[in-house]
TIRO-2110 file (N, C-alpha, C; in Angstrom, 1 decimal):
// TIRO-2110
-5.8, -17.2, 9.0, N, 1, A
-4.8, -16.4, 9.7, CA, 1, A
-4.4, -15.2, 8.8, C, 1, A
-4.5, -14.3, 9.4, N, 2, A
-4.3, -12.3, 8.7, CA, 2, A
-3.2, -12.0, 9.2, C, 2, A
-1.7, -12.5, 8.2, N, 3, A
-1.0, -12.1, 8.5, CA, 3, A
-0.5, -10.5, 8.1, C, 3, A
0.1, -9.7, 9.1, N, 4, A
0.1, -8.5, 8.2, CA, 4, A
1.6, -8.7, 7.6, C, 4, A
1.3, -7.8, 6.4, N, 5, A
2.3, -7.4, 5.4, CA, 5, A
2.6, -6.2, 5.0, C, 5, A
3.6, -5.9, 4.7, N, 6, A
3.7, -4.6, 4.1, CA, 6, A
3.2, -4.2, 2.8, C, 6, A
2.7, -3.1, 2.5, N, 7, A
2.0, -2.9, 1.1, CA, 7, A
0.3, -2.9, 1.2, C, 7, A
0.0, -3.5, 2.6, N, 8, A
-1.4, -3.7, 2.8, CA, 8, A
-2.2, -3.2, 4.0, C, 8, A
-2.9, -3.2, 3.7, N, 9, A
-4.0, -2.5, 5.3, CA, 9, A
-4.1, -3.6, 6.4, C, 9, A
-3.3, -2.8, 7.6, N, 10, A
-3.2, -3.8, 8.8, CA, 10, A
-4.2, -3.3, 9.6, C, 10, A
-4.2, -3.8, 11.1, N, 11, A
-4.9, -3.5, 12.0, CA, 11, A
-5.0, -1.9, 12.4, C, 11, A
-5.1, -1.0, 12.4, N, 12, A
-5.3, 0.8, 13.1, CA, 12, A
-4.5, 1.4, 12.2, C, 12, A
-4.5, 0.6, 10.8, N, 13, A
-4.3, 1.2, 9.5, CA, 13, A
-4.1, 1.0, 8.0, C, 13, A
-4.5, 1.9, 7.2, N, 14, A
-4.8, 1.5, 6.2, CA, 14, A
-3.6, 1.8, 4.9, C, 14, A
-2.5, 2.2, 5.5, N, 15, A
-1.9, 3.1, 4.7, CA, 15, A
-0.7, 1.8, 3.9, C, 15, A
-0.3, 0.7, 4.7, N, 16, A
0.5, -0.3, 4.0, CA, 16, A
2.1, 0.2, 4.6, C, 16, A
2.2, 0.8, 5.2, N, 17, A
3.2, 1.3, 5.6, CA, 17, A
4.2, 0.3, 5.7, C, 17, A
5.4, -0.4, 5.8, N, 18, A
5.9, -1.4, 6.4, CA, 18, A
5.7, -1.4, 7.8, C, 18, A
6.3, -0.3, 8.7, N, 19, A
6.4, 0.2, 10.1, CA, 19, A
4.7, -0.2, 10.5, C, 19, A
4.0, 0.2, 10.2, N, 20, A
2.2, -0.5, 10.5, CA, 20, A
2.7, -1.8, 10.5, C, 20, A
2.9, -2.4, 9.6, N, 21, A
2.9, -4.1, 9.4, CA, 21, A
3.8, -4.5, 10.6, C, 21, A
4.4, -3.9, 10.8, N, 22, A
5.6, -4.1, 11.9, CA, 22, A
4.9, -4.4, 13.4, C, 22, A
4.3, -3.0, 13.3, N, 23, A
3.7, -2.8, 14.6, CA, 23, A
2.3, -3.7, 15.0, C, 23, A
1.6, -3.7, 13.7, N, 24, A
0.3, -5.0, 14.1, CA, 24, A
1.2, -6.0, 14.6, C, 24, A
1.9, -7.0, 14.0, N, 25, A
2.8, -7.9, 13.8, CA, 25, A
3.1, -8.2, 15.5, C, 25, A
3.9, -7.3, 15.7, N, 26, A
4.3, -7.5, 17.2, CA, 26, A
3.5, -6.6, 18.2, C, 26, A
2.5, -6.4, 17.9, N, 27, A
1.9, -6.0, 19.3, CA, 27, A
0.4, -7.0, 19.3, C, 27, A
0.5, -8.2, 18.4, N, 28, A
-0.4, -9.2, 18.8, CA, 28, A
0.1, -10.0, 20.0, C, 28, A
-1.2, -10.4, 20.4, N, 29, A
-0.7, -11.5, 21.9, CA, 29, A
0.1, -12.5, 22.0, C, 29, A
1.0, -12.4, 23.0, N, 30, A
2.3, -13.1, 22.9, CA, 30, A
3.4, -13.1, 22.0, C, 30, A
3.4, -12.4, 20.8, N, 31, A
4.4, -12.3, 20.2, CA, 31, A
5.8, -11.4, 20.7, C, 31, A
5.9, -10.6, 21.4, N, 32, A
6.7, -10.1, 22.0, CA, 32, A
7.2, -11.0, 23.1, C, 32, A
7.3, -11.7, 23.9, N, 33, A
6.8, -12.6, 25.0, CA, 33, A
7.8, -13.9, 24.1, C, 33, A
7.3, -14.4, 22.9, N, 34, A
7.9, -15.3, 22.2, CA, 34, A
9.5, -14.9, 21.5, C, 34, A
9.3, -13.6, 21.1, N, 35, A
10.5, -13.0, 20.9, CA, 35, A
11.7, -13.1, 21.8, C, 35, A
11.3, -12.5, 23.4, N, 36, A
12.2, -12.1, 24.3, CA, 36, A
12.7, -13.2, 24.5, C, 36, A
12.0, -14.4, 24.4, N, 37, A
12.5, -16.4, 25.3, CA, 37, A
13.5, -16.4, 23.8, C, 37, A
13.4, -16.5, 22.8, N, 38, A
14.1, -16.9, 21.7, CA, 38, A
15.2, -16.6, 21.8, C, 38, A
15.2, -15.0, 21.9, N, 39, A
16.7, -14.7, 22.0, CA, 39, A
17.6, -14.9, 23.0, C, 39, A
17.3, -15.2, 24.1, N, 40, A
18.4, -15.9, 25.1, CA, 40, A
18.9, -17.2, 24.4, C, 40, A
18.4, -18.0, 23.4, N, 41, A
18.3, -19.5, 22.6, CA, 41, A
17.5, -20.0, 22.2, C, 41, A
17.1, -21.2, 21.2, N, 42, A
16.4, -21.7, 20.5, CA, 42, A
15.5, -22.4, 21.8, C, 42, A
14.4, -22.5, 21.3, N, 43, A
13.8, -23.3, 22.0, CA, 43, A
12.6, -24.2, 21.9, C, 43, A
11.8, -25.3, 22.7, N, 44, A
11.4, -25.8, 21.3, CA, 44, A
9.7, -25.5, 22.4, C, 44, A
8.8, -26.1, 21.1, N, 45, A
6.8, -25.8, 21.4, CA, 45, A
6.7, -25.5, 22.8, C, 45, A
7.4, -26.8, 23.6, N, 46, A
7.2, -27.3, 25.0, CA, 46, A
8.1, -25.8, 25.7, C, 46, A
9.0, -25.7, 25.3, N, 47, A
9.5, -24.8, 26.4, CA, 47, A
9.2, -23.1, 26.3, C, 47, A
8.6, -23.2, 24.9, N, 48, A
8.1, -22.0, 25.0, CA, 48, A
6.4, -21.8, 25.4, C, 48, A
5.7, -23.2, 25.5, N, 49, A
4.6, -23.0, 26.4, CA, 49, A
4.5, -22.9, 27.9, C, 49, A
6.1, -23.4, 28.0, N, 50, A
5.9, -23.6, 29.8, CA, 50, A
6.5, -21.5, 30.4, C, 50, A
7.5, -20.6, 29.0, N, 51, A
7.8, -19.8, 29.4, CA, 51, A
6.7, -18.6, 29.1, C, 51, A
5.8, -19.2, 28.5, N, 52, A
5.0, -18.4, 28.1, CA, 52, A
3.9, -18.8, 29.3, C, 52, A
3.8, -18.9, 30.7, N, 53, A
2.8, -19.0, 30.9, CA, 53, A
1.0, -18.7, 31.1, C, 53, A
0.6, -19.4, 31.1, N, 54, A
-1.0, -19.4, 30.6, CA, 54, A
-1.4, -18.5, 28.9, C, 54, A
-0.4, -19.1, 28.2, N, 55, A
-0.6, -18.9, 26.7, CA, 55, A
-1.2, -20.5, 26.2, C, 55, A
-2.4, -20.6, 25.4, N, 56, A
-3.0, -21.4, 24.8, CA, 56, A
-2.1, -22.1, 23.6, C, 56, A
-2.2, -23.5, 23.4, N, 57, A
-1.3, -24.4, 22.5, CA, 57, A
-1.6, -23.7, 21.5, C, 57, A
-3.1, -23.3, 20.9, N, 58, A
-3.6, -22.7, 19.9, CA, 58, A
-2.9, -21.5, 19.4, C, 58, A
-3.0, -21.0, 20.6, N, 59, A
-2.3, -19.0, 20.3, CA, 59, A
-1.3, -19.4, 19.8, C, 59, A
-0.1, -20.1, 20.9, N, 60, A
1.1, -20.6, 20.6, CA, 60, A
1.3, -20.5, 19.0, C, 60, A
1.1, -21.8, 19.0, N, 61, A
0.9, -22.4, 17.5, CA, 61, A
1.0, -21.1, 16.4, C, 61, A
-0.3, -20.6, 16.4, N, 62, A
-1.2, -19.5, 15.4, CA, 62, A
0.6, -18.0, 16.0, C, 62, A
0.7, -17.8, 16.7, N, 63, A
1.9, -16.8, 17.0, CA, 63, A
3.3, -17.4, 16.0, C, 63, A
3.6, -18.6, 16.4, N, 64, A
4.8, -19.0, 16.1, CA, 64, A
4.6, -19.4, 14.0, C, 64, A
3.7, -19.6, 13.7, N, 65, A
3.5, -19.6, 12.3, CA, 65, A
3.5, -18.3, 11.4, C, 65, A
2.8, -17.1, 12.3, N, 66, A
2.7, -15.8, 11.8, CA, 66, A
3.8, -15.4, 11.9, C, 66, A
4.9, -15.3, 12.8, N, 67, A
6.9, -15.1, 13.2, CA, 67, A
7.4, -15.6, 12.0, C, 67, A
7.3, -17.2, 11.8, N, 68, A
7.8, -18.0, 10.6, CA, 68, A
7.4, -17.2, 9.4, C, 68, A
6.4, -16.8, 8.8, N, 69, A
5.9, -16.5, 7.6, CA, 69, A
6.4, -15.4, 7.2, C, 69, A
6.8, -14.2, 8.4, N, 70, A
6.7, -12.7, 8.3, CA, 70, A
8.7, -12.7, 8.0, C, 70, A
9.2, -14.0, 8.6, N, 71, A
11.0, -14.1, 8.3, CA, 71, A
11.4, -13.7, 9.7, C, 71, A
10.9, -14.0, 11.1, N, 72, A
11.5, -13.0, 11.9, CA, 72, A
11.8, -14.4, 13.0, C, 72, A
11.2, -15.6, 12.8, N, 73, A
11.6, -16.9, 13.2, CA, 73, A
12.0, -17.8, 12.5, C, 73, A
12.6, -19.0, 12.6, N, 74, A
12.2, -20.1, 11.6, CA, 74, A
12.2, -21.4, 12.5, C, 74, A
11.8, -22.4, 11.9, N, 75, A
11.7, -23.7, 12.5, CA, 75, A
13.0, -24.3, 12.0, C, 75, A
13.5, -24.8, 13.4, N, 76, A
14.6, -25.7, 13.4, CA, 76, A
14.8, -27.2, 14.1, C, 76, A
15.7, -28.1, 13.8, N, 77, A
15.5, -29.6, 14.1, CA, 77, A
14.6, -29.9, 15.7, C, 77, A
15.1, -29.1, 16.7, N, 78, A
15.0, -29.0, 18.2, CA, 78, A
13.4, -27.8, 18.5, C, 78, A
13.7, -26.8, 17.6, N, 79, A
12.4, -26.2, 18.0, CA, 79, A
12.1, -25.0, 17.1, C, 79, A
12.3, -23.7, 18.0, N, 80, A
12.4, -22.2, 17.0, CA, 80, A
13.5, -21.7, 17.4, C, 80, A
14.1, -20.8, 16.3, N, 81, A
15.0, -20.0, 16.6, CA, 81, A
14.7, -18.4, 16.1, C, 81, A
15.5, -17.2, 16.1, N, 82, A
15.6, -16.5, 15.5, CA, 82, A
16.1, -16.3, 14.2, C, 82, A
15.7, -15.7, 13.2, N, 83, A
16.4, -15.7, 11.7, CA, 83, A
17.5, -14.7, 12.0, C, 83, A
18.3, -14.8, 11.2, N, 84, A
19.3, -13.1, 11.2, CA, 84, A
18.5, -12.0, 11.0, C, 84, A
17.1, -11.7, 10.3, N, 85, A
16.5, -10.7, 10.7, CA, 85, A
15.5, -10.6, 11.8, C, 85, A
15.3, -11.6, 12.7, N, 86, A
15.1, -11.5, 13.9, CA, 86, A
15.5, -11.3, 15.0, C, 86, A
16.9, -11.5, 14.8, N, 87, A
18.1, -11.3, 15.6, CA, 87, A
18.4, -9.3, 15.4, C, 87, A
18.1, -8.9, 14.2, N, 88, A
18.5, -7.1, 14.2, CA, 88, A
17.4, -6.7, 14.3, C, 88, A
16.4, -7.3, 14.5, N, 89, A
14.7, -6.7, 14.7, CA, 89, A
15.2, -6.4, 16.5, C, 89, A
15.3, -7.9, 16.9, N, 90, A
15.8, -7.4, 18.7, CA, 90, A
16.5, -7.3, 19.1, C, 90, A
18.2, -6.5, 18.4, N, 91, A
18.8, -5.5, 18.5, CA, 91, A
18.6, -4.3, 19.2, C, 91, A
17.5, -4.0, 17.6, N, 92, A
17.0, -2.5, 17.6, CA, 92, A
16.0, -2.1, 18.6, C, 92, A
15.3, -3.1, 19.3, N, 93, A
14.6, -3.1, 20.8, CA, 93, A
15.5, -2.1, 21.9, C, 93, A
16.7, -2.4, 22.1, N, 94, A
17.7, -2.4, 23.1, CA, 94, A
17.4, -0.1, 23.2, C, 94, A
17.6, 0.6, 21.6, N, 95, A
17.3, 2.0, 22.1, CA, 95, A
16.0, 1.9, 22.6, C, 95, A
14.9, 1.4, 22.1, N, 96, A
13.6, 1.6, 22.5, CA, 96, A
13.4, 1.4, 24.2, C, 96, A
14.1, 0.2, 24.8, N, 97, A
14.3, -0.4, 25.9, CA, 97, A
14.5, 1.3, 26.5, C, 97, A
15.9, 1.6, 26.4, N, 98, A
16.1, 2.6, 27.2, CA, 98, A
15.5, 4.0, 27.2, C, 98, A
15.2, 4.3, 25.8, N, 99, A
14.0, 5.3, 25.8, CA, 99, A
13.0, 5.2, 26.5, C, 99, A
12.4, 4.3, 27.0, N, 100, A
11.3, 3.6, 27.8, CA, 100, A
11.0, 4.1, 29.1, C, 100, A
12.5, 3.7, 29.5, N, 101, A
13.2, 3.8, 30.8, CA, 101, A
13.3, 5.5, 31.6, C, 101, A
13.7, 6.0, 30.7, N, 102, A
13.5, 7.0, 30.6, CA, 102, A
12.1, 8.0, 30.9, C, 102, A
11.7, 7.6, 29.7, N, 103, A
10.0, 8.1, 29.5, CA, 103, A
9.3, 7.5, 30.9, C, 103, A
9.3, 6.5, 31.6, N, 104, A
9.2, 6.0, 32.7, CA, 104, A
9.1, 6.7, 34.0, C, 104, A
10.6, 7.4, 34.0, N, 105, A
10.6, 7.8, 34.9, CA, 105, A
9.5, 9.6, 35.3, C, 105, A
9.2, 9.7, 34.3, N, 106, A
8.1, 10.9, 34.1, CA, 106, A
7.2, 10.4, 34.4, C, 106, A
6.8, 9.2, 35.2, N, 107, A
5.3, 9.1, 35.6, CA, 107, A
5.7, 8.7, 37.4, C, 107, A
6.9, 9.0, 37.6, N, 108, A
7.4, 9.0, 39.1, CA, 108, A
7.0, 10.4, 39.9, C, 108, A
END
């Protein structure tokens, strides 16, 4: 498992940037997906395979370890939750959300 980090060459870059590390990080498959279910509440393997549908036990698995590692999930008695820096990582979603929305509407 290649987890990215900051200080090192991630995927469509070589430069170690943190913001690179960021960006490999969550724009792997399902990780965003696993983010959004979290923060409504904790939840545990099972209910995030049934909200994740047709996501593989495997992916699952290999997604929710890379989260754990990076500090942006952790494992708890019931299942996964958000860390406090996973909690102001999808905060800071909410401008991007609306910038989106925005930018969006330029393809109407």
């Amino acid at each position: 498992m290649n987890i990215p980090k900051p200080g090192k060459p991630v995927r469509g870059s070589k430069s170690g940037k943190p913001i690179m590390a960021l960006f490999d990080l969550l724009g792997r498959n399902w990780s965003m997906n696993i983010l959004w279910y979290l923060k409504e509440n904790q939840k545990s393997f099972s209910e995030l395979e049934k909200k994740c549908d047709g996501i593989s036990p495997t992916t699952l698995n290999t997604r929710l370890k890379e989260l754990q590692k990076t500090f942006i999930i952790e494992k708890v008695l019931d299942g996964y939750k958000l860390t406090g820096m996973g909690e102001e990582l999808f905060n800071l979603f909410n401008p991007l959300r609306e910038w989106s929305e925005k930018w969006s509407e330029k393809f109407n």
